[in-house]
Residue, then its C-alpha position, 0 to 999 in steps of 0.5 A: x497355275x495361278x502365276x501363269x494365269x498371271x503371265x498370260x494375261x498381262x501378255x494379252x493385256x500388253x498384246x491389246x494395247x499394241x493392238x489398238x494402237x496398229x488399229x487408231x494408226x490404220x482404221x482410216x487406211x483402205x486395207x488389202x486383205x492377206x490371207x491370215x486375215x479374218x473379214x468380218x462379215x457374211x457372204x461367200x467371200x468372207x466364208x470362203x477366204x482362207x483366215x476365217x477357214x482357219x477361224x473356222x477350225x480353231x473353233x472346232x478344235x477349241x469348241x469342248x473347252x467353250x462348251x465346259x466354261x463355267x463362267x463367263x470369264x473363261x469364255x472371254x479368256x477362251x476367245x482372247x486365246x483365239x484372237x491371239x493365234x489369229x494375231x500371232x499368225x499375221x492376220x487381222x480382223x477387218x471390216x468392209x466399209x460401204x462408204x470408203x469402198x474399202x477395209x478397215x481394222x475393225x480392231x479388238x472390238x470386231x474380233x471379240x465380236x467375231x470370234x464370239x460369234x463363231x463360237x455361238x454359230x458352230x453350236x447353232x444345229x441350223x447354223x452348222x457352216x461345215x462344223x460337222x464336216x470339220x468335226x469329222x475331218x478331225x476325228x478322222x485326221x492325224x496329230x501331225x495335220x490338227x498340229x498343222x492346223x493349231x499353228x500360225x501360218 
């Protein structure tokens, strides 16, 4: 529906600008990680904090729709709709800085970049992350757990 279509991007417009503006206001603030948020970054701490697990399966649950994206508008649409969940659910997507010792909201242009990402990972075969093990915990899983899994924390 090309009025829904509307809708929803003038929310994700309107979702962006408050986004930047949290981001200007905390950018130079040192961060405490929650546990909705997604930490950009490599490593077994970021691998294994419960945000980028949730990450993690959003991507698998949403990786057919990428896969038959004919343009890439509707990979970008895809990935705002990610983002937004992570944001609905309280988290944010923050970046380690070296020099204040300390994290930062890397803001819209870290998830865009992490969320992307994930994507391009989870199709990489020696990339796999668990994404075969998440794929089969899915095929094996009931509604009412992929439900629990799709909604914010």
């Amino acid at each position: 529906n090309p009025s829904n279509n509307h809708h929803n991007v003038t929310h994700l417009s309107t979702l962006a600008f408050q986004f930047k503006t949290i981001q200007k206001k905390t950018q130079t603030m040192k961060l405490t990680p929650t546990p909705n948020d997604v930490l950009c970054g490599r490593g077994p701490k970021s691998f294994k904090h419960p945000g980028n697990q949730r990450l993690r399966t959003l991507i698998v649950l949403s990786l057919e729709r990428y896969d038959r994206c004919e343009s890439r508008k509707q990979k970008t649409l895809l990935i705002r709709e990610i983002i937004q969940s992570i944001l609905k659910g309280g988290g944010r997507f923050l970046k380690f800085d070296k020099t204040n010792d300390g994290w930062f909201d890397g803001g819209m242009q870290a998830a865009r970049s992490r969320v992307g990402f994930a994507f391009r990972d989870a199709r990489t075969p020696d990339k796999v992350k668990c994404i075969g093990k998440l794929k089969e915990y899915f095929y094996n899983a009931s509604l009412d757990e992929i439900k629990l899994a799709q909604s914010p924390f």
